[in-house]
Every structure is written in C-alpha cells, then in structure tokens.
N, CA and C atoms as an extended XYZ file, in Angstrom:
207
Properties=species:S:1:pos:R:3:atomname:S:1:resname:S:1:resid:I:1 pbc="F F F"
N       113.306      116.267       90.748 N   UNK     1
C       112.527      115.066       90.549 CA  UNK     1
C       113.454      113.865       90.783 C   UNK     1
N       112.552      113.193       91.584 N   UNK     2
C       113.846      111.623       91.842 CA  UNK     2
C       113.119      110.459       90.841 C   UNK     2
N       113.917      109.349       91.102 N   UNK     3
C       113.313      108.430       89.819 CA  UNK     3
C       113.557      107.075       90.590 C   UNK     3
N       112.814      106.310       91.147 N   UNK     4
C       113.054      104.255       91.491 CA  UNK     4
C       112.846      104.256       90.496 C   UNK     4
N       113.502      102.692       90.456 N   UNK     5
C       113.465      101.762       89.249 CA  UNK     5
C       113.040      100.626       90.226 C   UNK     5
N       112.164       99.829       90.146 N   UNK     6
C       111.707       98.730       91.152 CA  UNK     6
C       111.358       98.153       90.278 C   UNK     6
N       112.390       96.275       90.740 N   UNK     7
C       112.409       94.815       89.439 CA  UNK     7
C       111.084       94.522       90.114 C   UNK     7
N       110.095       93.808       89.267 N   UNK     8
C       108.730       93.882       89.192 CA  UNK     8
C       108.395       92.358       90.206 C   UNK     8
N       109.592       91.553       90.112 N   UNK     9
C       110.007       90.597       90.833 CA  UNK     9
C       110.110       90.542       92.266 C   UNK     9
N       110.942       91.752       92.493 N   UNK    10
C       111.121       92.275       93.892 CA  UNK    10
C       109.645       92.952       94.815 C   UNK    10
N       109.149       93.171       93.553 N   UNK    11
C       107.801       93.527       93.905 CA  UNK    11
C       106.830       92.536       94.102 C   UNK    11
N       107.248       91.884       93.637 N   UNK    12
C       105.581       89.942       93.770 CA  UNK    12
C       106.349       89.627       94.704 C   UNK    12
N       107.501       89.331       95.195 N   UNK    13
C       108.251       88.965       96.320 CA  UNK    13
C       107.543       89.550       97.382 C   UNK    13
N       107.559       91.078       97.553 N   UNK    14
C       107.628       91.512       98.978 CA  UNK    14
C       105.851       91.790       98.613 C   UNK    14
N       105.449       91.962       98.138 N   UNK    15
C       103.814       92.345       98.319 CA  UNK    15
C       102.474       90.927       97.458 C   UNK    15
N       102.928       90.111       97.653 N   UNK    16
C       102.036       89.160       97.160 CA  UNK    16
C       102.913       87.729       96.952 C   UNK    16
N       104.014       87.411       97.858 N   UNK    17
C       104.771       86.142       97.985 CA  UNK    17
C       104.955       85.634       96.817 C   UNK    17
N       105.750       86.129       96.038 N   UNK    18
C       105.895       85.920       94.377 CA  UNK    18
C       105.279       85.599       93.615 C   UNK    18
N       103.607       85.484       93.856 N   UNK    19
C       102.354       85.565       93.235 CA  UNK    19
C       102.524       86.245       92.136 C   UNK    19
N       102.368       86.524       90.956 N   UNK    20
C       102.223       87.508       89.713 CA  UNK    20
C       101.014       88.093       89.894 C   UNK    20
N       100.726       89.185       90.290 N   UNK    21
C        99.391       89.707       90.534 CA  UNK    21
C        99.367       91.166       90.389 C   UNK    21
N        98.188       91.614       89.243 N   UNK    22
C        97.993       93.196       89.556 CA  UNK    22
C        97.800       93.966       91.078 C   UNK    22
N        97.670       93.090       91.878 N   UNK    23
C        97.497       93.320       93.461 CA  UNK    23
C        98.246       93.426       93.865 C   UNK    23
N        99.650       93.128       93.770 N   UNK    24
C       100.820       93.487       93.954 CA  UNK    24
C       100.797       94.496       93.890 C   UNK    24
N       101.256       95.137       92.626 N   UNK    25
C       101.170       96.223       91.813 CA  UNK    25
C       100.662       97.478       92.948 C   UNK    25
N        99.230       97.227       92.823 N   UNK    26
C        98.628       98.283       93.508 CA  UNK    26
C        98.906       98.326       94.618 C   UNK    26
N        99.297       97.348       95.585 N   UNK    27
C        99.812       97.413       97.121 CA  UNK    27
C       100.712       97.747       97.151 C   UNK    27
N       101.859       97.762       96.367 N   UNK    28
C       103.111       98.195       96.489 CA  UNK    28
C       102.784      100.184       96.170 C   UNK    28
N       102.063      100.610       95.386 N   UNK    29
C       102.013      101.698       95.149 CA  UNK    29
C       100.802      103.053       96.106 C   UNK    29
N       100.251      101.855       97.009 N   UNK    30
C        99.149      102.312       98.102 CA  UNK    30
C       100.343      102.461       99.328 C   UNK    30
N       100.977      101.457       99.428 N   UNK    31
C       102.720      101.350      100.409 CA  UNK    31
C       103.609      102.416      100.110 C   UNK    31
N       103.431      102.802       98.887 N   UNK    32
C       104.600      103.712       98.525 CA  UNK    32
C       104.162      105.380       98.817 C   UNK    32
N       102.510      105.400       98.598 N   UNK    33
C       102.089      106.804       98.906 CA  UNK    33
C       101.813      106.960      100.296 C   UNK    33
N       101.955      105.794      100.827 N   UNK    34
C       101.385      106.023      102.565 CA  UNK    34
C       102.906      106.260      103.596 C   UNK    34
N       104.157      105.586      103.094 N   UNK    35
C       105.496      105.531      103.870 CA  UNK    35
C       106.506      106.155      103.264 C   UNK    35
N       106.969      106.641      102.119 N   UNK    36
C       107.837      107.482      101.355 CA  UNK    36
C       107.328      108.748      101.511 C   UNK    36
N       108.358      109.514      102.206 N   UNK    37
C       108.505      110.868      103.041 CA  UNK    37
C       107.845      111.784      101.199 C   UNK    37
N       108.251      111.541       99.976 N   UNK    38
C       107.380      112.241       99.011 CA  UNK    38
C       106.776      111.114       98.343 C   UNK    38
N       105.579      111.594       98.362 N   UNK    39
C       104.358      110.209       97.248 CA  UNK    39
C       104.896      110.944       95.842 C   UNK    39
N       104.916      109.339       95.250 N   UNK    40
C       105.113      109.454       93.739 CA  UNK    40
C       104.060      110.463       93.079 C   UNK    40
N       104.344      111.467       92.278 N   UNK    41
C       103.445      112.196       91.197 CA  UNK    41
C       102.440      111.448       90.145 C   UNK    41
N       104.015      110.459       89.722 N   UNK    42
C       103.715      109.719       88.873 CA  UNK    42
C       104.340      108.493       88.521 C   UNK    42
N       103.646      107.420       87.760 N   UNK    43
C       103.908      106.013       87.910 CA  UNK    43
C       104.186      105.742       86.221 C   UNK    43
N       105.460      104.891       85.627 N   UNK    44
C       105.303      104.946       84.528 CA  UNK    44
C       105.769      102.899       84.504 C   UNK    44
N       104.692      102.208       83.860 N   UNK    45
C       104.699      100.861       83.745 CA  UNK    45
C       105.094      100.299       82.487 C   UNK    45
N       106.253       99.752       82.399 N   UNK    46
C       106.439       99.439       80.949 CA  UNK    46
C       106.977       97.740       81.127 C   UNK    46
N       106.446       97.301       79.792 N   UNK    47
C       107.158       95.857       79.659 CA  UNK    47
C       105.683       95.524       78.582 C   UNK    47
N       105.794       93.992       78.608 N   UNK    48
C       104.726       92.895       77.659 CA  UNK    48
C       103.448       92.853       79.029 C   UNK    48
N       102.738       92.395       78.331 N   UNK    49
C       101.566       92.241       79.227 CA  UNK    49
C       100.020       92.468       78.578 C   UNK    49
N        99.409       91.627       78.700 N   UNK    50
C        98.099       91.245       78.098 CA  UNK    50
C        96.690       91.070       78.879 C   UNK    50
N        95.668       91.492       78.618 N   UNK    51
C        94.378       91.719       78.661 CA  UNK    51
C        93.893       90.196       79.066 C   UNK    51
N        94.638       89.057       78.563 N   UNK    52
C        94.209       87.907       78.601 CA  UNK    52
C        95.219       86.810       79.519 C   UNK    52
N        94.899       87.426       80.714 N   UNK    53
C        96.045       86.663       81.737 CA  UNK    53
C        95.956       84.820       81.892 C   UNK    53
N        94.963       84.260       81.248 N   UNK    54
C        94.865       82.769       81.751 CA  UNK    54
C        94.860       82.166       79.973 C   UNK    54
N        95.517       82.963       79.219 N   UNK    55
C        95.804       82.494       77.518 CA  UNK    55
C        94.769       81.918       77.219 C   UNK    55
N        93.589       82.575       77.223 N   UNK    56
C        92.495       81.944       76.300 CA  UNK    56
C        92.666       82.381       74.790 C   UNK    56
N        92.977       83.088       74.460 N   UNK    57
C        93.412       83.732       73.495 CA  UNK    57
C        94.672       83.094       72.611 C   UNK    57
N        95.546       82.164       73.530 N   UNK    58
C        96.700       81.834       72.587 CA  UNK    58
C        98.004       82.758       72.859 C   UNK    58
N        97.705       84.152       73.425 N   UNK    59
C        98.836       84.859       72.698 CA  UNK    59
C       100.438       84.601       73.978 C   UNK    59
N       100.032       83.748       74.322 N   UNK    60
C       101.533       83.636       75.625 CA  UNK    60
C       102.042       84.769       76.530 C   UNK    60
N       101.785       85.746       76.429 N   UNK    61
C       101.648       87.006       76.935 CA  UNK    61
C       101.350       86.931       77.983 C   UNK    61
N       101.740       87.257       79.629 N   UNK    62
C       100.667       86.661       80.193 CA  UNK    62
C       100.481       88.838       80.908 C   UNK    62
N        99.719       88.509       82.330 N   UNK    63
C        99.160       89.566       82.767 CA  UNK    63
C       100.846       90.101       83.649 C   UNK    63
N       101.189       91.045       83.373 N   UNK    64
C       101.566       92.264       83.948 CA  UNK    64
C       102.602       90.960       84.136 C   UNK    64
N       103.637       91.344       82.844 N   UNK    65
C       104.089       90.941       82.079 CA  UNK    65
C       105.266       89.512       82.221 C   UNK    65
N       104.218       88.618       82.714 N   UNK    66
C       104.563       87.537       83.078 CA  UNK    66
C       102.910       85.880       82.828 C   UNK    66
N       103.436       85.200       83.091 N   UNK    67
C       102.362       84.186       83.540 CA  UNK    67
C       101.537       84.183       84.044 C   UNK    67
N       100.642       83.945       84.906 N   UNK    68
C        99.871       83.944       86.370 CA  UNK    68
C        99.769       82.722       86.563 C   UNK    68
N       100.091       81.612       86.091 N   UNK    69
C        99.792       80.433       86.332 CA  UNK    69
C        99.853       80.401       87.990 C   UNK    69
C-alpha cells in the first residue's frame, strides 16, 4: 500500500486557481483515478471544516477547512 500526502493548498492551486472549493477536491480525485498508473482505494480527509461555508451560523469554520470568501 502507498500513501500521498497532498497540502490541500497545492490542491486549490492546481485544480480551481486557489479558489477554496469542494470542486477542487473532487477534480483533483476524478484526476487522480483517471492518470495514476493505481487509482486510490481509498481517500482519508482530515482537518476543521463546516457544514456552514458562508458563516451564517457564526462558527468561523469555514468549508473544507478554510474560508470561501
């Protein structure tokens, strides 16, 4: 079993022009099963990150685990 570690940064960089976006996310991992000689099994996402990406809520948290402003 092999293991990336990919900065989530490097990821809004190259798949959504440093946009903070769950679209990232998923393009980078639609990219990763279509051009990496083995597709990931499995994906493990960790950090802060909240349900309420535009802080209606208050809690500063933002979506996938940053701002979206």
């Amino acid at each position: 079993m092999k293991v990336a570690l990919i900065d989530i940064e490097d990821l809004y960089d190259e798949f959504s022009f440093g946009n903070k976006s769950p679209k990232a996310i998923k393009d980078f991992l639609v990219s990763a099963k279509s051009n990496w000689r083995r597709a990931a099994r499995f994906v493990l996402l960790v950090g802060d990150a909240s349900l309420d990406p535009r802080n209606y809520l208050g809690s500063e948290v933002g979506l996938c685990a940053d701002e979206a402003n």
